[in-house]
Each structure stands twice: as C-alpha cells, then as structure tokens.
VOGU-3710 file (C-alpha; in Angstrom, 3 decimals, decimal comma):
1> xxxxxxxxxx> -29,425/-15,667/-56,077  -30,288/-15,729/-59,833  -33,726/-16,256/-60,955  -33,159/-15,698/-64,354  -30,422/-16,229/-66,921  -29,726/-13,213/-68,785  -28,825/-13,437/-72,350  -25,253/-12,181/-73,607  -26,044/-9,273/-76,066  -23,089/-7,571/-77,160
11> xxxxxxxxxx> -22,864/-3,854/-77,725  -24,065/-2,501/-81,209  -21,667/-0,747/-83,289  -24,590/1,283/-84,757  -25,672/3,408/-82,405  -29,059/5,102/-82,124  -29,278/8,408/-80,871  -31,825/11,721/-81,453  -30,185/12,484/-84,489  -31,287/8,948/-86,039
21> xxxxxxxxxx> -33,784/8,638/-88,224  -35,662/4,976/-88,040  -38,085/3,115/-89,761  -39,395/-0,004/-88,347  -41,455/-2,994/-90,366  -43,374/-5,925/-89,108  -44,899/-7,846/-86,723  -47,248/-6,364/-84,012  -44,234/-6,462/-81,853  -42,670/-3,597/-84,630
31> xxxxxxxxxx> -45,419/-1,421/-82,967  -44,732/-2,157/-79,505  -41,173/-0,458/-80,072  -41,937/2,108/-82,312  -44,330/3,078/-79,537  -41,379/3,721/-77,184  -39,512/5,674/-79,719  -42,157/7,647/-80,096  -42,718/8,467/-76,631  -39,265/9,359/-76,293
41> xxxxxxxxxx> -39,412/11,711/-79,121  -37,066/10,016/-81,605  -37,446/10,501/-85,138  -39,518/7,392/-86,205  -42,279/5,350/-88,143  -43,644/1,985/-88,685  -45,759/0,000/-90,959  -47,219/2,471/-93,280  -48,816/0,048/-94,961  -49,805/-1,748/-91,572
51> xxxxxxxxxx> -48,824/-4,523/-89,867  -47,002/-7,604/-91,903  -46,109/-10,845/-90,624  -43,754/-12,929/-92,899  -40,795/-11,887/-94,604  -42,015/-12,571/-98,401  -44,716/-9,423/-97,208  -41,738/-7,267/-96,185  -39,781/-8,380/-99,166  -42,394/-7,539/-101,350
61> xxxxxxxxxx> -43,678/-3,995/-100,121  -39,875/-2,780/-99,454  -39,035/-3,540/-103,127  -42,295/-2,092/-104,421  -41,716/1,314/-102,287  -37,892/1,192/-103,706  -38,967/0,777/-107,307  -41,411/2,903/-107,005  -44,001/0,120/-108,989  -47,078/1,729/-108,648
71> xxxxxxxxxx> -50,375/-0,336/-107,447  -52,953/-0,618/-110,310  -56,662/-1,683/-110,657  -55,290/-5,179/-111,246  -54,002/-5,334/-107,009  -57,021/-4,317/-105,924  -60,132/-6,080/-105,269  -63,894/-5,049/-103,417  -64,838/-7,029/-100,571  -67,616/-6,492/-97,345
81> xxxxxxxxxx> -68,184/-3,190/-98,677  -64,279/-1,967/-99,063  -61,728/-2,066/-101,831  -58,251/-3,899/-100,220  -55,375/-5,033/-101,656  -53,812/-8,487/-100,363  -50,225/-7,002/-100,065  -51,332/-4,643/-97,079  -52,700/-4,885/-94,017  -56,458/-4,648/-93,690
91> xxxxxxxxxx> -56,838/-0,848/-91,828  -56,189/0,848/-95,549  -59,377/0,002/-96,505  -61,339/2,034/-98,126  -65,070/2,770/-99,612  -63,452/4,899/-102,348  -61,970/2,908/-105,340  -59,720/5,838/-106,658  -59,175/7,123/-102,824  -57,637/3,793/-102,168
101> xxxxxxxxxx> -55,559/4,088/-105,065  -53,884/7,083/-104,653  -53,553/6,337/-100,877  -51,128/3,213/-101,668  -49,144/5,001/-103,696  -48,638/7,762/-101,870  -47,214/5,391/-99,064  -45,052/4,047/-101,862  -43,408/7,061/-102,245  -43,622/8,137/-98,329
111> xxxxxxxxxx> -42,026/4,666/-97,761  -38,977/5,057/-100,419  -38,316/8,262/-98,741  -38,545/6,592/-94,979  -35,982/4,229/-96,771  -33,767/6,450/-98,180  -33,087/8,736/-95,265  -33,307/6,280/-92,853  -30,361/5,823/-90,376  -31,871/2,119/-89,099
121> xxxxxxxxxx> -34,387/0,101/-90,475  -35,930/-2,252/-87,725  -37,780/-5,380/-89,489  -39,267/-7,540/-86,902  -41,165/-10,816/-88,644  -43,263/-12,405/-87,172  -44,091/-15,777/-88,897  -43,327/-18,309/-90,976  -46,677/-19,650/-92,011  -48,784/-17,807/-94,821
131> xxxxxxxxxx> -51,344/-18,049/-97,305  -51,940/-18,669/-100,835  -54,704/-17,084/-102,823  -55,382/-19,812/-105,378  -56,767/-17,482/-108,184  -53,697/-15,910/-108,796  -50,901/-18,487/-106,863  -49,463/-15,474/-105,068  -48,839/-15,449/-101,492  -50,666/-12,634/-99,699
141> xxxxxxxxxx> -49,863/-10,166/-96,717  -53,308/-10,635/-95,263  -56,455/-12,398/-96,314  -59,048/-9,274/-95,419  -61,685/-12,083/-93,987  -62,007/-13,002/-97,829  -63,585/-17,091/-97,245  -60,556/-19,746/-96,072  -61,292/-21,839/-99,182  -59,532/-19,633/-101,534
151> xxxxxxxxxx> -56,557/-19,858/-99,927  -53,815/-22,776/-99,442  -51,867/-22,166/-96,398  -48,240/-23,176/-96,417  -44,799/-22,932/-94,141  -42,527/-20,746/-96,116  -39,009/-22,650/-96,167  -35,900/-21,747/-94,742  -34,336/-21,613/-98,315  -37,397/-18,996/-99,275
161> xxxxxxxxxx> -37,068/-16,892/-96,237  -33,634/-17,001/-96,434  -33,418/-15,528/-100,087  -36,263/-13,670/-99,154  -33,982/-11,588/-96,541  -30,962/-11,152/-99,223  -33,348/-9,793/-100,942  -34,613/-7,079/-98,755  -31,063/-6,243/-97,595  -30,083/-6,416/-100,860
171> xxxxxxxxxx> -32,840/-3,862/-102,101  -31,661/-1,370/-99,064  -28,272/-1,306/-99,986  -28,654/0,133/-103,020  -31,213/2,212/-102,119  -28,981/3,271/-98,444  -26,016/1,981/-98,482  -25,257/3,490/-95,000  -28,583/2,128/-93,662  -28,221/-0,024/-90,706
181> xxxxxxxxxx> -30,930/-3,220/-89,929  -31,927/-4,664/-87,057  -33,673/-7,806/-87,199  -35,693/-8,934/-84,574  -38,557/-12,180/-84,545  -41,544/-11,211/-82,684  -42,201/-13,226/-79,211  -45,928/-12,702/-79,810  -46,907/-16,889/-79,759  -49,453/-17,404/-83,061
191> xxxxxxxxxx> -50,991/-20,401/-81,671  -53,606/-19,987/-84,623  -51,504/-22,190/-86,093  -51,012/-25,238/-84,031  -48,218/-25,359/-80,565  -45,837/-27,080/-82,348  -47,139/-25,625/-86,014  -45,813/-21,627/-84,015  -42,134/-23,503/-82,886  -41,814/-24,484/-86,207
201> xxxxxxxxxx> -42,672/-21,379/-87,586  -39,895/-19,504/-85,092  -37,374/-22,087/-85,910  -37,112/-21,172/-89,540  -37,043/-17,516/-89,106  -34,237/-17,977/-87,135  -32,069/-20,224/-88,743  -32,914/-18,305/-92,249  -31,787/-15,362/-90,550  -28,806/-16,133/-88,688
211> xxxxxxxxxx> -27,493/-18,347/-92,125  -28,456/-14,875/-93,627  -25,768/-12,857/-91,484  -22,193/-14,906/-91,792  -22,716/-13,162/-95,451  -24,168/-9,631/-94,508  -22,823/-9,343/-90,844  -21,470/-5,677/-91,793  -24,663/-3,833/-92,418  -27,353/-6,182/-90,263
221> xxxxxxxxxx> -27,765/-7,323/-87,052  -30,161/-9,595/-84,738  -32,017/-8,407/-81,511  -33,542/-11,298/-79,534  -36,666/-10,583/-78,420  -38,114/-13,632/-79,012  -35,022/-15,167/-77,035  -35,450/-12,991/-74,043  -39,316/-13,565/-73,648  -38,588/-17,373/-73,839
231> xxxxxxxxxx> -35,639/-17,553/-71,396  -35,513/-14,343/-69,176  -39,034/-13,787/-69,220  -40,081/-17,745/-68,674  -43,430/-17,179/-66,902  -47,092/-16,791/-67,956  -47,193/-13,550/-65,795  -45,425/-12,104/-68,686  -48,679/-12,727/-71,150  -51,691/-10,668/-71,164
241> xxxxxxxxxx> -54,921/-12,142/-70,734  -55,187/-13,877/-74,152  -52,157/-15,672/-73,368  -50,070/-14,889/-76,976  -48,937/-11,472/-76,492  -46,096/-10,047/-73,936  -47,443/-7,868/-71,264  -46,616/-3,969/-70,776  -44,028/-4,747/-68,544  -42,672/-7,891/-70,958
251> xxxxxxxxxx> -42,389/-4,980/-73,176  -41,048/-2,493/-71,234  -38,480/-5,062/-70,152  -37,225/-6,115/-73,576  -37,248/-2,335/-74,094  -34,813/-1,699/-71,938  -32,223/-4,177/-73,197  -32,718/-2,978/-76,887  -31,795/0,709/-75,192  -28,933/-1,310/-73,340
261> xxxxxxxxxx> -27,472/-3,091/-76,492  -28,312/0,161/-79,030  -28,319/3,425/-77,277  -25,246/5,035/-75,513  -25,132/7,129/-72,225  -25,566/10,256/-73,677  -28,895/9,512/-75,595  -30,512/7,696/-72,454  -29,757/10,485/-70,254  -32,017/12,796/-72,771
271> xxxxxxxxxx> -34,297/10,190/-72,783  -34,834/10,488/-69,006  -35,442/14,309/-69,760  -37,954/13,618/-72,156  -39,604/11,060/-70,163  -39,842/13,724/-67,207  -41,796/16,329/-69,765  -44,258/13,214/-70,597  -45,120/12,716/-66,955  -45,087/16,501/-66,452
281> xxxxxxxxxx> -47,770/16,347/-69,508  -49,801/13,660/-68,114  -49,943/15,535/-64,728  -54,351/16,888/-64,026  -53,857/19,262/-61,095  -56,512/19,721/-58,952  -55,813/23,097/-58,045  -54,918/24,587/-61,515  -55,259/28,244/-60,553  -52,513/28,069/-57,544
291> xxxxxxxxxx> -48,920/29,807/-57,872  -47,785/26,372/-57,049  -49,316/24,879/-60,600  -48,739/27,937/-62,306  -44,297/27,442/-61,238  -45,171/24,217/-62,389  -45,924/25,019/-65,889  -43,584/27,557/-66,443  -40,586/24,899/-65,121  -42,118/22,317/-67,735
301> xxxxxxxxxx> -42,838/25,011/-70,409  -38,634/25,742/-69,986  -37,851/22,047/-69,801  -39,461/21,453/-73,187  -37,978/24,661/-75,052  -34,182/23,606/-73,874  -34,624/20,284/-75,503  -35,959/21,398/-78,558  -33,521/23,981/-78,364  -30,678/20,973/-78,856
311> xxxxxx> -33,279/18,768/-80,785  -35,424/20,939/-83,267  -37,118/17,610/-84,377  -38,937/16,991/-81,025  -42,509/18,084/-80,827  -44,497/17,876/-77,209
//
C-alpha cells in the first residue's frame, strides 16, 4: 500500500560527480543543499553575496560578477550603525566604509571565477514578491530593516521573471558555455506575504520557468523541490516548528532524490565512504587511550588518505 505518490523525475544527462565543480544561488533552500555537498566533500559554494530570493536579485548580481561592474560609493548606503548595499544580503555588513567596499568586489571577482569554472550552477528562487525602494525606483535584494515606507512592494510578473531567467542563462553562456543549470523553487512557504499572496508567488516562478525551458532545454533543467514537499511530503510533520520551513528529514528526503535524479552509482558509492569518515570524525571515545581507539584512528586516518589519494580536492 502507497501512502504517497512519488513524482516521475527522469534521469539527468548532466551528471554530478567529485570531479564537478558547483556553484549554487538562492533561496535559503540553496543552503540546505549546498550543506550536503559540503558534507560529502564535493567541490562547492553558495551565495557569496548571501542569500537572494527573487530572480531579478540573481539576475542582477550574476551579471554584475560576469561584467565585472564594480560597486561604487553610489550602491552603498549607512544604516543602524553599518554600511549595506540593497543588492546583497544583509550579513556583509560592515562598520568600515572602504572595508565594505573592497569586500563586494572581491566577491565580484570570486563569483566570476565560481562562474567560469563551474561545471553546474544550481539557482534555487525563492519568490516572486519584492520590493521597491522609492528613492531610486530600483527593486532591491533585501531591505536591511531600512523603515517599510520607503519601499513599494510588488509581484514581479511572469513576463519579468521570465526575461529575467533568459537573461541569467543568457549571461552564463557566454561566460560557460559548457555550464550546466539546475533550477529549483524553494518549498520554504513565505507566508509573510499572505496564503494565497505565497501560491501566487510559486505559480509564477513556475510557469516563467518552465515557458523559459521549451527554448533553453539543452543547457537547463528543473528539480522539483517545491513539488515533492507539496505532494510526497503532504504533512505538517515535515515543517519545523515555525511552520514555513522543511524539516531535517524534509531535507534529507528531497536530498536523496536530487542524488537519485543527478548523481550516478559510482559517485554515491564514494559518497557512502565519505559519509563513514564524517561519522568516524564525529565519534568522542570514552576510553581514548585504549589499543581499541588507537586501531580506530589509524583505520580512519587510512580511510581518509585513500580518498584523497583518488580525490586531491577533499579536505577532512
């Protein structure tokens, strides 16, 4: 007997394995799977200039990093005590005006460069609602707690997001032309917004981005998270305790089919290697002075150097 219905998700053609170098953008969901590749030991990073939720923010900071348009004096403002800059994500903030600075565009240039050798790009977004800082009619990234009124908030269209994607895949072409992307909508609920103001929201994301692929269907494809928390993972028991974001094991479960639908036999069966040195790692003996703990260490020790033996990459 079947207590779920588990969604169809054919095979990817472009595969993932140790030798892949990804790059993930987006939601807070981004994190949740660049957390796994990390702890698997692939070659990975996300957000460097933080979380972003909406696809004009991922538009705008991919383009930036690609054309290496440096941020000025004029994208910065001061605010409770730290200069930000409304295209990033809050956590760059800094006390330093010329720290700050030089700090965005380094991560330009680290970004291009994550870009540019970048096997996959994973861009998860997250929303379809943003804001509008009225002094200069340009939708931000984040507001940095800077007072509601000076803001209009608005649904981006599916036109908008929709040219908003060609864009980005347009950008990373040019800039990798042998760059696969995964796009993915977050299942984290933004009920901020209203019940029905968040299903709206999810609805335009994915029509703009499955309009998006009859056109770019050779170099992009879509991962449904969002699908799989909504219809295999149907149950509150799924949401932590404020009720918006998928639990460890939601996670770990929507994990799992990525690896199904992205990662071949050979790369999962290292994974299970690795995952055996993490829990070897975590291990506290509480005799640590025994021959017993001391065979242990030495088996572990050997363990890590015969993977990084195969996979130079792979730090413990």
């Amino acid at each position: 007997m079947n207590f779920t219905t588990k969604i169809p998700i054919q095979k990817s053609s472009s595969k993932i394995d140790y030798h892949s170098i990804i790059t993930s953008f987006g939601s807070c969901f981004a994190v949740n799977i660049s957390e796994k590749f990390d702890f698997y030991k692939f070659q990975n990073s996300v957000n460097p200039f933080g979380i972003l939720f909406h696809p004009l923010a991922i538009e705008k900071i991919v383009l930036k990093a690609i054309n290496q348009e440096k941020f000025t004096e004029n994208d910065i403002f001061f605010h409770n005590e730290l200069w930000h800059c409304f295209d990033v994500h809050s956590d760059l903030g800094n006390e330093n005006k010329n720290e700050f600075l030089e700090n965005l565009n380094y991560l330009l240039e680290f970004t291009k460069e994550k870009i540019t050798q970048s096997t996959h790009l994973i861009i998860t977004y997250g929303t379809s609602w943003a804001y509008r800082y009225k002094a200069s009619n340009e939708i931000v990234a984040n507001c940095h707690k800077v007072p509601q009124n000076q803001f209009d908030k608005e649904i981006i269209s599916v036109e908008n997001i929709k040219k908003s994607i060609h864009n980005t895949i347009n950008s990373i072409q040019k800039a990798n032309p042998n760059c696969a992307i995964i796009f993915s909508i977050s299942p984290v609920r933004h009920l901020k917004d209203g019940f029905v103001e968040n299903q709206r929201s999810k609805a335009h994301l994915i029509a703009a981005l499955h309009s998006d692929f009859d056109v770019q269907h050779s170099i992009t494809s879509y991962f449904p998270s969002y699908e799989i928390m909504m219809d295999e993972l149907r149950d509150y028991r799924f949401y932590s305790e404020d009720m918006l974001h998928p639990t460890q094991v939601a996670i770990d479960y929507i994990w799992q089919r990525f690896s199904e639908t992205f990662l071949d036999e050979n790369t999962i069966s290292v994974m299970s290697q690795v995952e055996a040195v993490q829990k070897a790692l975590a291990h506290r003996p509480f005799y640590p002075n025994t021959e017993n703990h001391k065979k242990f260490q030495e088996n572990r020790t050997q363990m890590i150097l015969k993977l990084q033996e195969r996979f130079p990459n792979m730090t413990f």
